[in-house]
N, C-alpha and C positions, 0 to 999 in steps of 0.2 A: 284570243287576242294576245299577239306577243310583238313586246316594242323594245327598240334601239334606241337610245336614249346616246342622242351627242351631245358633248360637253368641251366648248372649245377651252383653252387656259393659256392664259396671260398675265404673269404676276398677279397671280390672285390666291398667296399661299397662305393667308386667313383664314379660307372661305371652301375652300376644296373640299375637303372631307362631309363641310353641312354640306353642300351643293350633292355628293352623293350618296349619303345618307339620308338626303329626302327620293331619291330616287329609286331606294334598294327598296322602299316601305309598300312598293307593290309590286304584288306575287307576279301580274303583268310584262314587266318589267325583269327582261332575259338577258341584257346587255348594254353596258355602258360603255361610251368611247370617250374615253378620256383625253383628250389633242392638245398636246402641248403647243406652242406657239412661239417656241424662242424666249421663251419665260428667263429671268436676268435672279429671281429674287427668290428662290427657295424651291420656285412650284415645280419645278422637277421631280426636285428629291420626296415631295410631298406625292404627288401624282405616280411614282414607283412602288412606294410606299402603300399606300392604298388599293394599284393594283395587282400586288402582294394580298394583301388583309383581304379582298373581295372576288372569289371567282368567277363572278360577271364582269368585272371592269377589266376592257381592255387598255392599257396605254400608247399612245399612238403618238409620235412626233412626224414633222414633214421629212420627205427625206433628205433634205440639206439641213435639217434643222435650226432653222432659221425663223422668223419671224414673217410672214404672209399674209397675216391681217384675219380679223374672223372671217371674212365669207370664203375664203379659199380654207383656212379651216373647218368651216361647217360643210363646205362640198366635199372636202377628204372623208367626212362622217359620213354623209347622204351615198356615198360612193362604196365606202365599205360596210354600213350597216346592213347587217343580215338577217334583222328580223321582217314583221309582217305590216310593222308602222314604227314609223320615227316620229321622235319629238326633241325638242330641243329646248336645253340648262347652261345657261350663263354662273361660269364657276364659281362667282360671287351672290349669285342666286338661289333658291331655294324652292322645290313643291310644297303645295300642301296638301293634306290627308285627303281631298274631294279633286285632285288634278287629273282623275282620269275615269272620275263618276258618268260627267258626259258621255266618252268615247265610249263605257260599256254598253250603253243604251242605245244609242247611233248607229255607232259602227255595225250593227247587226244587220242595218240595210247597205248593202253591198255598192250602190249608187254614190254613197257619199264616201269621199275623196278623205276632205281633211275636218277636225271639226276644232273652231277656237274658243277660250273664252278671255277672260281680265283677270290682268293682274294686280297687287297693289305695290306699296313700298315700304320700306323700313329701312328708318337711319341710324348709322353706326356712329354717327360723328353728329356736331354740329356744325363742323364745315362741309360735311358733306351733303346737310341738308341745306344750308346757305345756297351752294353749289347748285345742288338740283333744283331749287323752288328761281334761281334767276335764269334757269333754261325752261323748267316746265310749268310753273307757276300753279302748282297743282297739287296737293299730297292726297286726293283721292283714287280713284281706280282708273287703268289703262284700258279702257274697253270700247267698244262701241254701244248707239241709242238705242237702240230695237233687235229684235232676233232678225235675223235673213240665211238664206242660203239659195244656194246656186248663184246665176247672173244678179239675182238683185245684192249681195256683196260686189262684186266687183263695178255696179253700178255706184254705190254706197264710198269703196275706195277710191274709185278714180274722182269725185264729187259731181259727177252727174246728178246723183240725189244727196243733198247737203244734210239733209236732217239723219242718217246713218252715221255720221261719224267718219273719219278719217284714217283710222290707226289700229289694231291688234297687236299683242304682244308674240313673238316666236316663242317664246319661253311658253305659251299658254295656247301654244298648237300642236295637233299631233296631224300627221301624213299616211295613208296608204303609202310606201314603198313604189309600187307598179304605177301609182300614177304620177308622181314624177318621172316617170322613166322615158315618156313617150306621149308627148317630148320631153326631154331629158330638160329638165327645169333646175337650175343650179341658183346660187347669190352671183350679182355681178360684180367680179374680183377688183374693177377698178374704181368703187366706191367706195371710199372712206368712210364715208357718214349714208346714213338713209338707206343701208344696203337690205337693212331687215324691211324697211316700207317698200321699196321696189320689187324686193321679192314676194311681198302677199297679194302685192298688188296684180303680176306678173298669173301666181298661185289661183288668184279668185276668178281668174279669165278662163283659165287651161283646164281646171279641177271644179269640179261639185264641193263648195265649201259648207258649212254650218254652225252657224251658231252654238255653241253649248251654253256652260252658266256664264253669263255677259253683267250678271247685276253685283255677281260675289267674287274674291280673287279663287284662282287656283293656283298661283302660286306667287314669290315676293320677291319683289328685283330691291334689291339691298344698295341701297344711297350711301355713298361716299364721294371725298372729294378725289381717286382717282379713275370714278366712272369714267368710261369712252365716252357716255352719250353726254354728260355732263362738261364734258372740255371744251366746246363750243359754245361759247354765249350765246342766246338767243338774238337774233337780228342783227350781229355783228356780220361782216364783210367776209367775212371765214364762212359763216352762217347759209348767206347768199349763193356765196359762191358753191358751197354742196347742195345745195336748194337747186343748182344750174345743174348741175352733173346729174342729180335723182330724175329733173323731168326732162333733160335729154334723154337719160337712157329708157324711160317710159314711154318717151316721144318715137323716137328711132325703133323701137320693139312695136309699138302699137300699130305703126302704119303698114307695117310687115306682115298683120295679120289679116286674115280673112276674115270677113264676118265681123270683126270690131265695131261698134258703134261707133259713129262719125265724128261725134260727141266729145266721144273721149280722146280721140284724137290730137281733136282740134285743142281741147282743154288743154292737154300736156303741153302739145308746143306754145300755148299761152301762156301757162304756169311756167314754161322756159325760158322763156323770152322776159316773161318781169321779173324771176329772179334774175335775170342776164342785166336789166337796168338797175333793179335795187342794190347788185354788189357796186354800183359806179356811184360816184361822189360829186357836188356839187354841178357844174354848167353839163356837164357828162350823160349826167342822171337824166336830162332835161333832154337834149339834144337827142340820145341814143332811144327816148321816151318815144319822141316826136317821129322819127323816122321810121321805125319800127310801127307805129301806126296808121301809118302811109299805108302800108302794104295787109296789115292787121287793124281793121279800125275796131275791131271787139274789144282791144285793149284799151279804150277809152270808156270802156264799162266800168260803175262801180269794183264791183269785187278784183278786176284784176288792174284799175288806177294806182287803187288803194296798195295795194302789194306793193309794185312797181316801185311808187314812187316814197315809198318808207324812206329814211334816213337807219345808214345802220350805227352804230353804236363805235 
């Protein structure tokens, strides 16, 4: 087993060197792409630096060098990684010593695609734990309820089945290479926010996924106050409104497939449509609620009232 290990970077010139330093600590572990991203604040010269000192680490900028956002950075990786699996390190993140215990055991059945597990956190600050606990309200593990793999994960992400859990960490995935290829399964470049969810989610439909260790982290997304996922308030109008764009492009990809359960379909464009009310305010919320159930009367169901008609922040 030999893995590419992308690493995208964004003013994150604290953190770079642990970020790949927990990556070198396995023998696995034949290459690192180091992606700069228009970095303002040092990371450059740090990210040279290191891939000097390491002769696995490549340094990679876009070619306009510029700023792009992560999912077009991490599709730069997924594009030139040349090993036999990719996984991916947020450069203020960190592995740990068991982040690829899973995959040696797994991956030996050739069927499975990708395999995930959970991550945890660690805070550098106390505004940054401030920060993260008013988005995530949570300082335990990123993972899902139970083991699954194949269809019953992507039954699990889209909430067909509720008792799975919602969410996986990228940072706490590794990839076959070949099965993203065909189809060439990329991040959707025009998401701001939720780009890591629409991609697992996209992942768990396309690929043979699996469960790894789901109860313990393998590796630590490090809290501060200028995480990406942390600059959106929870339930704020900002919030919503990336809530709208995630199950559009969920919605819009789902119905394009063959064989997709009807299900899940339907879910998206529901999940789309009440984030599409909950970003609107007062008599709005109300009116845009009502009309929209005219044609959708599902959306007078509990679970998707309740979204809908949230008040945001």
């Amino acid at each position: 087993m030999t893995i590419s290990v992308i690493i995208p970077v964004y003013n994150a010139a604290a953190f770079i060197e642990k970020a790949v330093l927990s990556a070198l600590q396995f023998s696995e572990v034949k290459e690192i792409l180091l992606i700069d991203d228009g970095s303002t604040d040092g990371s450059l010269k740090i990210c040279e630096e290191v891939a000097e000192k390491y002769s696995i680490v490549t340094f990679l900028q876009h070619p306009d060098k510029k700023n792009h956002g992560v999912s077009a950075t991490r599709n730069l990786g997924m594009d030139l990684a040349s090993q036999e699996f990719i996984a991916f390190l947020d450069a203020d993140d960190f592995y740990l010593p068991n982040r690829f215990d899973a995959e040696r055991k797994y991956f030996k059945n050739p069927e499975i695609d990708g395999i995930f597990g959970a991550i945890g956190v660690e805070f550098v600050t106390e505004a940054g734990k401030k920060k993260y606990l008013s988005v995530i309200n949570d300082t335990g593990l990123t993972t899902v309820n139970h083991p699954a793999e194949g269809l019953d994960v992507f039954y699990g992400l889209s909430q067909i089945n509720l008792a799975f859990g919602t969410f996986f960490s990228l940072i706490a995935t590794t990839l076959r290479k070949k099965a993203i290829e065909n189809p060439k399964l990329r991040l959707n470049e025009s998401l701001k926010m939720h780009e890591d969810r629409d991609f697992i989610v996209k992942l768990s439909y396309h690929c043979h996924l699996k469960s790894g260790f789901i109860d313990k982290a393998v590796a630590i997304r490090t809290g501060h106050e200028n995480n990406t996922f942390s600059s959106v308030q929870n339930k704020s109008k900002t919030y919503y409104n990336n809530q709208e764009k995630l199950y559009y492009s969920l919605f819009t990809w789902a119905r394009k497939q063959q064989g997709i359960p009807r299900e899940a379909v339907e879910l998206f464009k529901l999940k789309h449509l009440c984030a599409k009310v909950a970003a609107k305010s007062g008599v709005n919320k109300y009116v845009s609620y009502a009309l929209y159930s005219l044609t959708e009367p599902k959306l007078l169901k509990t679970r998707y009232r309740y979204f809908a008609l949230k008040n945001y922040l």
